[in-house]
C-alpha positions as a Markdown table, in Angstrom:
| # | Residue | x | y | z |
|---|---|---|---|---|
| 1 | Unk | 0.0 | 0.0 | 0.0 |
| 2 | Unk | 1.5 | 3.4 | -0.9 |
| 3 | Unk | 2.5 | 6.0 | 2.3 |
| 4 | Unk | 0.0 | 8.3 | 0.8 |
| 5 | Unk | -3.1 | 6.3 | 2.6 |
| 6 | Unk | -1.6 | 6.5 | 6.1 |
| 7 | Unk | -0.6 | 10.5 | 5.8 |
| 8 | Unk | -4.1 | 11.7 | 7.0 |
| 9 | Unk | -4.0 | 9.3 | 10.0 |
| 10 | Unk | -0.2 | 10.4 | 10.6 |
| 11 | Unk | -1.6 | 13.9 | 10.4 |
| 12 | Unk | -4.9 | 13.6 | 13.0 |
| 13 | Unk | -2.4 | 11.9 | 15.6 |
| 14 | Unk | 0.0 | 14.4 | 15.6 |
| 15 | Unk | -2.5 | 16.9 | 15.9 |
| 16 | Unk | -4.3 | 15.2 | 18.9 |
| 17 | Unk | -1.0 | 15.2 | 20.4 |
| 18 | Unk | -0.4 | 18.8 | 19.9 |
| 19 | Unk | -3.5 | 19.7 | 21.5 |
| 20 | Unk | -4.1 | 16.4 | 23.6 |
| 21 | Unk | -7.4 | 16.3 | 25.5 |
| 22 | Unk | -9.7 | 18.5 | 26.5 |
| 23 | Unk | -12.0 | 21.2 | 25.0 |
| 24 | Unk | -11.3 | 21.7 | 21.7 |
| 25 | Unk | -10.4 | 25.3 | 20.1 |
| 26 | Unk | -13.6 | 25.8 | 18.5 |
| 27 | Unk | -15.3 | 25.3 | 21.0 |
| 28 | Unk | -16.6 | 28.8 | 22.4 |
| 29 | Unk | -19.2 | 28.2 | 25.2 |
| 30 | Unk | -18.4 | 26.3 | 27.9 |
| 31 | Unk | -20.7 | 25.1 | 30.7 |
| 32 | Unk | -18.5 | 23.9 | 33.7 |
| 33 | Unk | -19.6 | 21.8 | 36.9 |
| 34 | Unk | -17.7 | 21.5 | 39.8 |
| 35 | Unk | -17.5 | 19.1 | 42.7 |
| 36 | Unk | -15.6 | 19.4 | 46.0 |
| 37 | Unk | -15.1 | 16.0 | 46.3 |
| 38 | Unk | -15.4 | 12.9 | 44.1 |
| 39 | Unk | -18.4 | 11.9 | 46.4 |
| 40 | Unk | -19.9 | 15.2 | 46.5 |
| 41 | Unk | -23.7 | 15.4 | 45.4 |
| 42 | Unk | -23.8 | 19.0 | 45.6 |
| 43 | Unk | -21.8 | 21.7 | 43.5 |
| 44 | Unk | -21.3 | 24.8 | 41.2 |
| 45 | Unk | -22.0 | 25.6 | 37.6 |
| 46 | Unk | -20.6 | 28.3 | 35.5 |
| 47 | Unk | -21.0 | 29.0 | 32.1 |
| 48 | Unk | -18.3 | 30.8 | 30.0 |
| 49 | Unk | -17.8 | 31.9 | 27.3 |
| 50 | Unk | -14.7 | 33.1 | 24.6 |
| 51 | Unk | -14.1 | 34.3 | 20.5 |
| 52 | Unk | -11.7 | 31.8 | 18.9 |
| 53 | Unk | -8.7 | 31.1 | 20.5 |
| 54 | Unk | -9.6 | 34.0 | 23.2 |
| 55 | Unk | -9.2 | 33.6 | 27.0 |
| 56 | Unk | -12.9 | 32.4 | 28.5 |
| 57 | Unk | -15.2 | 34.6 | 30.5 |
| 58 | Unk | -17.5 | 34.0 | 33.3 |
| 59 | Unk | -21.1 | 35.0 | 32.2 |
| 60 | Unk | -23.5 | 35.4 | 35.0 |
| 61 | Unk | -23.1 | 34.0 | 38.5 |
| 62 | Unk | -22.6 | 30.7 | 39.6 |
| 63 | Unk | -25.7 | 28.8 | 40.3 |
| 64 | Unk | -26.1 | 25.9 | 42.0 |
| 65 | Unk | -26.2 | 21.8 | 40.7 |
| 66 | Unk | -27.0 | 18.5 | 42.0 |
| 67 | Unk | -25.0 | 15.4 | 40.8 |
| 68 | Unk | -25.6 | 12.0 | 41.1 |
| 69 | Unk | -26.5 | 10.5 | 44.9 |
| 70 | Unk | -23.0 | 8.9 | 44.9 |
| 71 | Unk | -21.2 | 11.9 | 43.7 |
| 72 | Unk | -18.9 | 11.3 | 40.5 |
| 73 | Unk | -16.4 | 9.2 | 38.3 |
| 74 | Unk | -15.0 | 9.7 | 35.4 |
| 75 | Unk | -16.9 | 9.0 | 32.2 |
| 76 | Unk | -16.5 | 8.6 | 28.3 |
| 77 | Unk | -16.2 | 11.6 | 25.7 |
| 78 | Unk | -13.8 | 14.1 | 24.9 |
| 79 | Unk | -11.5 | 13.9 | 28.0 |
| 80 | Unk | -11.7 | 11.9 | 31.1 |
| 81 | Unk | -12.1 | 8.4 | 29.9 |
| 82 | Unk | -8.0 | 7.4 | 29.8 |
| 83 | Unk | -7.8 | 9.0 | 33.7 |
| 84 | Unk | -7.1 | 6.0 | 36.4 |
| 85 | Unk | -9.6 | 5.7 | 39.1 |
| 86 | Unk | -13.4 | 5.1 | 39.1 |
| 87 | Unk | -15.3 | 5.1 | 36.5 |
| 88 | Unk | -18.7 | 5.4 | 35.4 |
| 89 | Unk | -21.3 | 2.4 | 35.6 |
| 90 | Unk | -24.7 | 2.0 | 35.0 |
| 91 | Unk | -27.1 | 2.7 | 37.5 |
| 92 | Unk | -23.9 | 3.7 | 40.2 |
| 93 | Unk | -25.5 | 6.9 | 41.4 |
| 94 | Unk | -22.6 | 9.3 | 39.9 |
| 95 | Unk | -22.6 | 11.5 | 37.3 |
| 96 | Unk | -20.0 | 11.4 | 34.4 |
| 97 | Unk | -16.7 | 13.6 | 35.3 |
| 98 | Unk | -14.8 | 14.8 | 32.1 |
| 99 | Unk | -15.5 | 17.0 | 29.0 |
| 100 | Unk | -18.7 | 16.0 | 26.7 |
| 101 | Unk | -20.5 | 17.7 | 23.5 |
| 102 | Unk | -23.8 | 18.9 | 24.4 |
| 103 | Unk | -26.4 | 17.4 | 22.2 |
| 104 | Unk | -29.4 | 18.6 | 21.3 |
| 105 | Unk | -32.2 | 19.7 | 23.5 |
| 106 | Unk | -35.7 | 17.4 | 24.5 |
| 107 | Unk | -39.2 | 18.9 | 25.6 |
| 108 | Unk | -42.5 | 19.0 | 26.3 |
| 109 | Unk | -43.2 | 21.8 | 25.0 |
| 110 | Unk | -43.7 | 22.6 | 21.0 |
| 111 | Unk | -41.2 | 25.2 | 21.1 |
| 112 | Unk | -38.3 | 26.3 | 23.1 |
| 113 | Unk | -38.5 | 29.0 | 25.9 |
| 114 | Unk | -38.5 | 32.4 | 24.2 |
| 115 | Unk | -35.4 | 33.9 | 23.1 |
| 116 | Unk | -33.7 | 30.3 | 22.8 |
| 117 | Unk | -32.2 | 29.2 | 19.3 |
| 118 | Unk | -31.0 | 25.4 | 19.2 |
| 119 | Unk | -31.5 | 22.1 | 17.5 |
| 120 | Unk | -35.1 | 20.9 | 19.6 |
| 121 | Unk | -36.4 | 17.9 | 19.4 |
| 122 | Unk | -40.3 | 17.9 | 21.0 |
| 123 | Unk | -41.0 | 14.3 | 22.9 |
| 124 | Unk | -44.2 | 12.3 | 22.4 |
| 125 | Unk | -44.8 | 8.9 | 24.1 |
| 126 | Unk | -43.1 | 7.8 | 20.9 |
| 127 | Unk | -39.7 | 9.1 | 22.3 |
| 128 | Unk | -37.4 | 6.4 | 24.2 |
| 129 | Unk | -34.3 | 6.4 | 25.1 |
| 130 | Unk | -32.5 | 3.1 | 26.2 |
| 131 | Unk | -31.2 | 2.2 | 29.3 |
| 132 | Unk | -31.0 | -1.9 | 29.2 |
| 133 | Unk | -27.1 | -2.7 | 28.3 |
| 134 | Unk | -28.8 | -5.5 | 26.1 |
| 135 | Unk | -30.3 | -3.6 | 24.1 |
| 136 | Unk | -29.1 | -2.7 | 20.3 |
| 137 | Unk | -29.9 | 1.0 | 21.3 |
| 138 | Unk | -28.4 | 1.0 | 24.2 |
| 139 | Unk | -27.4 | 4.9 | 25.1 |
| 140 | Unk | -29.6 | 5.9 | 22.1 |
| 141 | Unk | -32.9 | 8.1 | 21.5 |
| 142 | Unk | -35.2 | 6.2 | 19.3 |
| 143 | Unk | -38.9 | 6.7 | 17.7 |
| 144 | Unk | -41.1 | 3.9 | 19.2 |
| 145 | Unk | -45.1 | 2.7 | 18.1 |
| 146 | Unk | -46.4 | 3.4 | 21.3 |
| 147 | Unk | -49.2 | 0.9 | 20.9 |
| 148 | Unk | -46.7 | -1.7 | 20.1 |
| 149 | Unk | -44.0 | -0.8 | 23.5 |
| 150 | Unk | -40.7 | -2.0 | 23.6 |
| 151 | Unk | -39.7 | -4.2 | 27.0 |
| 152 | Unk | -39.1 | -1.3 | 29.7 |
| 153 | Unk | -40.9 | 1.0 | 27.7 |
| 154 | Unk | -42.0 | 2.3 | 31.1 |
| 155 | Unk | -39.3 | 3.7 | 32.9 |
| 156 | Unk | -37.6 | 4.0 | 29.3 |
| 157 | Unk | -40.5 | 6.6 | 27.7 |
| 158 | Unk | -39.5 | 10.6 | 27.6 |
| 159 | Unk | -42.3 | 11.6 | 28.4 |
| 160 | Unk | -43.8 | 10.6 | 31.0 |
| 161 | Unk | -45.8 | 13.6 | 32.9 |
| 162 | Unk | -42.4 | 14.4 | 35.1 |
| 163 | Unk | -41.9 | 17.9 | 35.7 |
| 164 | Unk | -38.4 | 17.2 | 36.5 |
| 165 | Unk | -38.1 | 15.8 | 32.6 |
| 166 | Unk | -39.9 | 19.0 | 31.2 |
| 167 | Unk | -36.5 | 20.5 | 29.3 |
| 168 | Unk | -33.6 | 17.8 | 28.5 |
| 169 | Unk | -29.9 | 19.0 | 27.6 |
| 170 | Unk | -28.5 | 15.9 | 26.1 |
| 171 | Unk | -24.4 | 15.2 | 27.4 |
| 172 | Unk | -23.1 | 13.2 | 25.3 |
| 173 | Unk | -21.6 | 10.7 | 27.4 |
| 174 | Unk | -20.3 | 7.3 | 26.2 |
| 175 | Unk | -22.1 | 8.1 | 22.6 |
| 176 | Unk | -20.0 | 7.7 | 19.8 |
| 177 | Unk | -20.2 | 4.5 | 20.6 |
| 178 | Unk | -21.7 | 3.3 | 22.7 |
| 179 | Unk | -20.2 | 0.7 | 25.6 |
| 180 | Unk | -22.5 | -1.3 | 27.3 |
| 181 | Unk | -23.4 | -0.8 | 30.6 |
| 182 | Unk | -20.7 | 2.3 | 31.2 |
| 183 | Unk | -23.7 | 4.8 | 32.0 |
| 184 | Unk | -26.6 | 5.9 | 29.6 |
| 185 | Unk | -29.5 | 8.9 | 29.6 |
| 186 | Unk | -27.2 | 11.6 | 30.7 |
| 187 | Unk | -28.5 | 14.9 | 31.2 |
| 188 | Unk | -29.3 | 18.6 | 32.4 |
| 189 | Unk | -32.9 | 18.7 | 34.1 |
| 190 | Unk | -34.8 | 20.4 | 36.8 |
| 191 | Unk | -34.1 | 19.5 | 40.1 |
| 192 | Unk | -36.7 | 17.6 | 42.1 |
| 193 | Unk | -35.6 | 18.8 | 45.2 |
| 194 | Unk | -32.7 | 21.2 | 47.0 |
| 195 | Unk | -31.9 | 17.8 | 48.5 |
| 196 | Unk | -33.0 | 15.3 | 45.8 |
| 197 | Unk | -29.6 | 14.3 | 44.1 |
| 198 | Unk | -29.8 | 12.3 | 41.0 |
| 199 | Unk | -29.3 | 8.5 | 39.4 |
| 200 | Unk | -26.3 | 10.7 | 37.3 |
| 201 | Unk | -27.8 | 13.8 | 35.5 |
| 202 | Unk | -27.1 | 16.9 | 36.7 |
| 203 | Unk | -30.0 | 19.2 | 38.2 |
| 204 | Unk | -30.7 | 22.7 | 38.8 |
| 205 | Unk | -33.2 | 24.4 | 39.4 |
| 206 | Unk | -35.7 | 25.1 | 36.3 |
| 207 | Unk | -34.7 | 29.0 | 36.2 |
| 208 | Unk | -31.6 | 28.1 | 36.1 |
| 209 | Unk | -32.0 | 25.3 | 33.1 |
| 210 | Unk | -34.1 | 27.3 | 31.3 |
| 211 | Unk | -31.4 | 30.1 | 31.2 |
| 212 | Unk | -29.2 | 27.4 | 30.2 |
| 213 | Unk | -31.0 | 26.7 | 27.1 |
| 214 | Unk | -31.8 | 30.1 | 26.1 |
| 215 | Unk | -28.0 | 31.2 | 25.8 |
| 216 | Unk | -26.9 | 27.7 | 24.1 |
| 217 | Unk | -25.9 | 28.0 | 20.3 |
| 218 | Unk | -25.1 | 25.4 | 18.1 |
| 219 | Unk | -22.5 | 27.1 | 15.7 |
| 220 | Unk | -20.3 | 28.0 | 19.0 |
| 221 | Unk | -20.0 | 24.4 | 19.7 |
| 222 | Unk | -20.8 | 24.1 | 23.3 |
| 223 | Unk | -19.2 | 21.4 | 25.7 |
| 224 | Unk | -19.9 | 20.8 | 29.1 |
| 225 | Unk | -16.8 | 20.1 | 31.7 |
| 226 | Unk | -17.1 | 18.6 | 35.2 |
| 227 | Unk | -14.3 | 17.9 | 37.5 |
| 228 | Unk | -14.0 | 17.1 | 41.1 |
| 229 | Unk | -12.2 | 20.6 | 42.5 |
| 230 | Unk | -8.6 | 19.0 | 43.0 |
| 231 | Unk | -8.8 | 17.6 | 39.4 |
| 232 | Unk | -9.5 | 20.6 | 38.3 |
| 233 | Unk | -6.2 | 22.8 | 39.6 |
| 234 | Unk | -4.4 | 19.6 | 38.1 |
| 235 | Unk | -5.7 | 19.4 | 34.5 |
| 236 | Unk | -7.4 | 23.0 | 33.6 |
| 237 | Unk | -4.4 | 24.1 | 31.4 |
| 238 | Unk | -4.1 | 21.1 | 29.8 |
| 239 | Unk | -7.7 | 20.5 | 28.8 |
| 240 | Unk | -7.8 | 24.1 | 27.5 |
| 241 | Unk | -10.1 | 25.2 | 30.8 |
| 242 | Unk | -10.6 | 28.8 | 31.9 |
| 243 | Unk | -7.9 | 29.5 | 34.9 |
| 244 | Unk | -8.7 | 29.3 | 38.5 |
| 245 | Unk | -8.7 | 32.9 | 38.7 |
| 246 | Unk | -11.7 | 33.0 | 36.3 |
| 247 | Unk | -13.7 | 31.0 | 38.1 |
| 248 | Unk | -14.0 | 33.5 | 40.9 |
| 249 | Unk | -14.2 | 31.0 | 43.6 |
| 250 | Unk | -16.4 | 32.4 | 46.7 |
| 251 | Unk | -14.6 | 29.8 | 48.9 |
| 252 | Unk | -14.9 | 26.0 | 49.5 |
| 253 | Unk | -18.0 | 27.1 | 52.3 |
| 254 | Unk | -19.8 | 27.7 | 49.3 |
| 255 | Unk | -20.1 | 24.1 | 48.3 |
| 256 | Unk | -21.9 | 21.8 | 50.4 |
| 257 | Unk | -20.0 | 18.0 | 50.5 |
């Protein structure tokens, strides 16, 4: 086989080592969760946001999240997924650390909120997304008959009259593709609850979310980062993060464990 064939593979490894993990450049929104601890359910979200190759800037105030019951563990997508330590299983009660795409946005409604511009998908009880590590569509949303259900359709459908479910931000964790049983039906949704962690979403209240999806915009690229707070003084250069100093830390009070 001639050279030739291998030079575009040559090329896209020497460029992921140039840049190694983390956000990538075009990225220019940035919605970033942290966690005191590994364990911790509660924490901080901050959205940022830069021009190209610009140095990010907080946009608004912190405002409060809930992770998953258990706290966190490293999960699959742009970054995170080659760190040693935990990771993240089905059903284990923590939400995916790391750096994920955001996907598109899920609703009950026929439009999104006012003011809001991004790829929307409106759910029916057609709308399921799979959460049975046997299944082909494991991870996946798919378009269902209804009168004809799927096994687990039940706790599977997307719409199923919970208010918490009313607006869905898809992070695409473990997506592209999908591993079996390494976590599935990862999102941002309204809290139930100040004290009502999740399964491995993460919450907030639905103010807060539905700010979130009004300032979202697919041709910035947006990403979504979430590291315990140690991690994060360890890898924020690296993964092309905005500084400490950015974040504007209130103090570790601020964050209950």
């Amino acid at each position: 086989m001639s050279i030739l064939r291998y030079l575009p593979i040559c090329s896209l490894m020497l460029l992921r080592a140039a840049y190694g993990d983390g956000v990538p450049q075009d990225c220019t929104q940035l919605i970033l969760g942290i966690a005191p601890t590994w364990n911790s359910m509660r924490g901080e979200s901050r959205l940022f946001e830069r021009s190209r190759g610009g140095d990010w800037e907080l946009v608004g105030r912190p405002f409060p999240v809930l992770f998953g019951k258990n706290g966190v563990a490293w999960g699959t997508g742009l970054a995170g997924q080659n760190e040693p330590g935990l990771r993240k299983k089905e059903r284990d009660g923590r939400a995916p650390a790391g750096v994920f795409e955001i996907g598109q946005v899920f609703g009950y409604d026929s439009n999104l909120p006012p003011g809001a511009d991004y790829p929307y998908h409106q759910v029916t009880e057609a709308d399921v997304w799979s959460d049975d590590p046997r299944s082909p569509n494991y991870n996946r949303h798919i378009v269902i008959d209804p009168k004809n259900p799927p096994d687990n359709y039940t706790h599977e459908k997307m719409r199923s009259g919970d208010f918490a479910y009313h607006w869905l931000i898809e992070i695409r964790h473990n997506s592209d593709p999908p591993v079996p049983g390494a976590g599935s039906a990862i999102f941002f949704h309204i809290r139930r609850g100040l004290n009502r962690p999740t399964t491995g979403c993460t919450t907030m209240a639905e103010q807060d979310l539905v700010k979130l999806i009004t300032w979202l915009r697919a041709r910035r690229h947006p990403y979504y980062a979430l590291l315990p707070a140690a991690e994060y003084d360890q890898k924020w250069r690296s993964w092309n993060l905005p500084s400490p100093e950015a974040l504007r830390f209130s103090g570790s009070s601020t964050l209950t464990r």
